[in-house]
SERO-4910 file (N, C-alpha, C, O; in steps of 0.05 Angstrom, whole numbers):
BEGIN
 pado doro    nc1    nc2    nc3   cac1   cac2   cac3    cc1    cc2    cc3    oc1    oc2    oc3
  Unk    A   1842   1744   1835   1862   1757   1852   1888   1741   1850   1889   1717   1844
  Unk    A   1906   1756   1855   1935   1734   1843   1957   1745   1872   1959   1766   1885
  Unk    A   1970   1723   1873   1981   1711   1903   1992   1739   1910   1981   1748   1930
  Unk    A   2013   1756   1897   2018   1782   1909   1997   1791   1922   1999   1792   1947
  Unk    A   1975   1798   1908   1955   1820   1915   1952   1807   1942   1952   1819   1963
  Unk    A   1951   1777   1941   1929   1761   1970   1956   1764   1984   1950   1764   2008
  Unk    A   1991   1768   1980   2004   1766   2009   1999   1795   2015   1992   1799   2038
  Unk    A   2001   1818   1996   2005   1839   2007   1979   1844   2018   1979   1864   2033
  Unk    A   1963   1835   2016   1938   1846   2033   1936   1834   2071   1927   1844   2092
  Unk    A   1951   1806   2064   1953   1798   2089   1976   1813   2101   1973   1821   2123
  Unk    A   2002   1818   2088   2022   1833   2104   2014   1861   2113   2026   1869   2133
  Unk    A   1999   1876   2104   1986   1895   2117   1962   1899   2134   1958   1918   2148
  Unk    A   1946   1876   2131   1935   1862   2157   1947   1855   2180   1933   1859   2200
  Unk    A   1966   1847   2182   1987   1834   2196   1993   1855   2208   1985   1855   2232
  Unk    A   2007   1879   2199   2021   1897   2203   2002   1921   2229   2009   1933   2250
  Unk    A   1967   1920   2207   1957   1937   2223   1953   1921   2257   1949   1936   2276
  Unk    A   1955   1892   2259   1945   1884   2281   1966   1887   2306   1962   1887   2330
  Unk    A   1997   1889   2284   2015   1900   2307   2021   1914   2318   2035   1916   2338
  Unk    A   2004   1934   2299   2004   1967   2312   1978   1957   2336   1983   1955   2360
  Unk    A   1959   1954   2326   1938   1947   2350   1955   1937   2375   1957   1950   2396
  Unk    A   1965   1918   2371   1981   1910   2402   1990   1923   2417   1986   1924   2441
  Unk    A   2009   1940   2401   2026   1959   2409   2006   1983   2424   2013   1990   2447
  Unk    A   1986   1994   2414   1956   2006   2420   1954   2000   2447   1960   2015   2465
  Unk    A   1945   1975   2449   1936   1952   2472   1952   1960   2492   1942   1978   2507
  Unk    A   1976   1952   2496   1994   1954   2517   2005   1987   2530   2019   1992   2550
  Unk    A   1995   2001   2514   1992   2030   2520   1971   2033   2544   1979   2045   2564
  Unk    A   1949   2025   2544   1924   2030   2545   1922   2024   2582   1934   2003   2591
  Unk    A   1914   2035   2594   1904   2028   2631   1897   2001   2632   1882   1993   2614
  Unk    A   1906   1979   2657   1892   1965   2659   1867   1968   2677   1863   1980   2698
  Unk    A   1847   1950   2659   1816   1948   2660   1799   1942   2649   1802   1941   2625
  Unk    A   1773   1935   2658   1757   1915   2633   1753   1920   2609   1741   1904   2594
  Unk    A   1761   1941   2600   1757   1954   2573   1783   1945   2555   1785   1942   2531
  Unk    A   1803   1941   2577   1826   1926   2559   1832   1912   2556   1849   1906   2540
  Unk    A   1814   1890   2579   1812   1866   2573   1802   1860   2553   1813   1844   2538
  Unk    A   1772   1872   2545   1766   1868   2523   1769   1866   2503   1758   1852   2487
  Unk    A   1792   1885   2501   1799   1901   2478   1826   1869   2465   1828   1858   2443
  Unk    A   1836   1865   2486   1860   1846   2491   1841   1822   2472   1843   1825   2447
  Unk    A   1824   1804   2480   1808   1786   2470   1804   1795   2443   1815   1782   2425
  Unk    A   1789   1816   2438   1787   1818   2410   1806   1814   2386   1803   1799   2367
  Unk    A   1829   1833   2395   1856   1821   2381   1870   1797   2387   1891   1791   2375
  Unk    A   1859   1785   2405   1868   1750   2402   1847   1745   2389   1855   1724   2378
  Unk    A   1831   1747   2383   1809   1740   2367   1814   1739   2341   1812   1720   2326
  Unk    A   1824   1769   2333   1828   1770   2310   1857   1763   2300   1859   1764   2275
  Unk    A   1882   1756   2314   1902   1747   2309   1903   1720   2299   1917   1713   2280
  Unk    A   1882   1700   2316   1883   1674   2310   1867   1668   2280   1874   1652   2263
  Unk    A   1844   1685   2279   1824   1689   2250   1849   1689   2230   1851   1670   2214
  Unk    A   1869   1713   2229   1890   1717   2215   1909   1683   2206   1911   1669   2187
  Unk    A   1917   1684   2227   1931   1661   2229   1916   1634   2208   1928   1620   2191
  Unk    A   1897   1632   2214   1879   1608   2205   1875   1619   2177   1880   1605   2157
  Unk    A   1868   1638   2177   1871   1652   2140   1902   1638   2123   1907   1629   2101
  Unk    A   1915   1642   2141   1951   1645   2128   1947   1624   2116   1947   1621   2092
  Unk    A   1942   1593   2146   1953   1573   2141   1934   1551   2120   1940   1528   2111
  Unk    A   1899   1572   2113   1887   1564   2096   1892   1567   2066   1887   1552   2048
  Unk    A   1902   1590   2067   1913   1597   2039   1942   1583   2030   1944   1578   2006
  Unk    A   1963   1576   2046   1975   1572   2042   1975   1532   2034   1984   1518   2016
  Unk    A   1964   1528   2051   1954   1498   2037   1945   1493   2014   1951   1475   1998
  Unk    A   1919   1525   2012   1913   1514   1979   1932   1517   1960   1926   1512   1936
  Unk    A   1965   1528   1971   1982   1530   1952   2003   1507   1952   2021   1503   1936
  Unk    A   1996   1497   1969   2007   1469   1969   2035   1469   1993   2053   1452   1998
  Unk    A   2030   1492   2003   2058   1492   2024   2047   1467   2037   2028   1453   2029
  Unk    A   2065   1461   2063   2063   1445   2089   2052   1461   2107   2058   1485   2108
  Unk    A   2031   1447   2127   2024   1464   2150   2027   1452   2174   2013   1432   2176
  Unk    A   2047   1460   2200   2041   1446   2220   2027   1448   2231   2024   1472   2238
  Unk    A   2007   1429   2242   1986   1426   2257   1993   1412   2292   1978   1399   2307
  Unk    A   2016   1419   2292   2025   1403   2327   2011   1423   2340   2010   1418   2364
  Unk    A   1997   1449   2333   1998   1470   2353   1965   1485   2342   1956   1480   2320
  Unk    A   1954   1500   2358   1937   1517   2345   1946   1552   2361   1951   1560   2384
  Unk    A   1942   1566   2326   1934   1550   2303   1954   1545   2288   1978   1545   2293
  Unk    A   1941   1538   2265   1967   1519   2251   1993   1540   2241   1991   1564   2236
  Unk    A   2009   1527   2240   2039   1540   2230   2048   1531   2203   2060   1510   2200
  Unk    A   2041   1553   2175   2057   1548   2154   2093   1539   2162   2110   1550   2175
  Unk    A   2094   1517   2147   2126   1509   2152   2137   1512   2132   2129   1511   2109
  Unk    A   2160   1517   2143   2188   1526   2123   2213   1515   2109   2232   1512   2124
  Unk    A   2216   1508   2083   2233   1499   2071   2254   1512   2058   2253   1536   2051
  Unk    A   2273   1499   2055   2295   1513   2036   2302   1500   2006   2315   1512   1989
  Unk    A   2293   1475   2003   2299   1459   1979   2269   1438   1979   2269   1414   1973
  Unk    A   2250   1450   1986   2213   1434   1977   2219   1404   1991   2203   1387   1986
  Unk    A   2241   1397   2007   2240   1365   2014   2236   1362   2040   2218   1347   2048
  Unk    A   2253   1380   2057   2254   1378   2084   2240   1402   2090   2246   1422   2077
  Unk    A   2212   1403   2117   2197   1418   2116   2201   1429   2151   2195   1409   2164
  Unk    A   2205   1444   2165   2207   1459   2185   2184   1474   2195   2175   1494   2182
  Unk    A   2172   1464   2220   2149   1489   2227   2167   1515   2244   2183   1501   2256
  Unk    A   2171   1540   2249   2182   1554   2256   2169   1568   2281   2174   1591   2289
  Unk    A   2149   1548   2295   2147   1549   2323   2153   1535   2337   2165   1544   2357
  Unk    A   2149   1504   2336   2149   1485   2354   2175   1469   2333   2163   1447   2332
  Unk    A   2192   1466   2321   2214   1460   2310   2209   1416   2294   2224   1398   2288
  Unk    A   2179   1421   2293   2170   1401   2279   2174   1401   2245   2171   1420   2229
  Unk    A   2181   1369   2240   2194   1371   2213   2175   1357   2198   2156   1346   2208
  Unk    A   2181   1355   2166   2170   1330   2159   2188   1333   2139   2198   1354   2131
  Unk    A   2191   1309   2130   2209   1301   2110   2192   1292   2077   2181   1270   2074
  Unk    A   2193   1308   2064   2174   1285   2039   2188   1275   2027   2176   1267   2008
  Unk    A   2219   1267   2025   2225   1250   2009   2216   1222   2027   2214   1203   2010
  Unk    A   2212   1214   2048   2207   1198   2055   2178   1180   2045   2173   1156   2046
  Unk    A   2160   1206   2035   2130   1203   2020   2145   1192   1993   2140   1170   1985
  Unk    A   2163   1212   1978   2167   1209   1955   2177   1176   1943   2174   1169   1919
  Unk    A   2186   1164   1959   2201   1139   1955   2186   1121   1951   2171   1119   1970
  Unk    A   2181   1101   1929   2164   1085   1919   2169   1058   1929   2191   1049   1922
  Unk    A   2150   1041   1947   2159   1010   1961   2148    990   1939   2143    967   1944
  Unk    A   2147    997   1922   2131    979   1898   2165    971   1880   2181    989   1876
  Unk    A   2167    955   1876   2193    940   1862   2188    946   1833   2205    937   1817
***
């Protein structure tokens, strides 16, 4: 399977779970929607943990200040941004060799 196929399968995963929400919040409150509510936190976080598994094996950055984890975001592969909690990491600071 090759990385398109695996985002576009997650972006329409993604997509159907927003319609679910949107579903959800329609719906009477009551235990049936509570349930219903849990399930799709259930399955939002499953999602989530997919993203930030795949995307590791691609070598992105993942922040882990939070669950679940947050692929972070770069603009030039050095300085790395999580785009929830505004946690950074820097790798040129990894990259720099203390060996003379």
């Amino acid at each position: 399977m090759d990385i398109d196929t695996l985002s576009k399968g997650i972006g329409l995963f993604s997509a159907a779970l927003a319609t679910l929400k949107q579903a959800i919040n329609l719906l009477p409150d009551s235990a049936h929607k509570a349930d219903v509510e849990a399930a799709y936190e259930r399955a939002y976080r499953e999602l989530k943990i997919a993203e930030a598994e795949i995307a590791n094996k691609l070598k992105y950055e993942i922040c882990r200040a939070h669950f679940p984890p947050e692929i972070m975001l770069s603009k030039d592969d050095k300085i790395w941004v999580c785009p929830i909690c505004d946690n950074k990491k820097d790798k040129r600071v990894f990259a720099k060799s203390t060996i003379g």
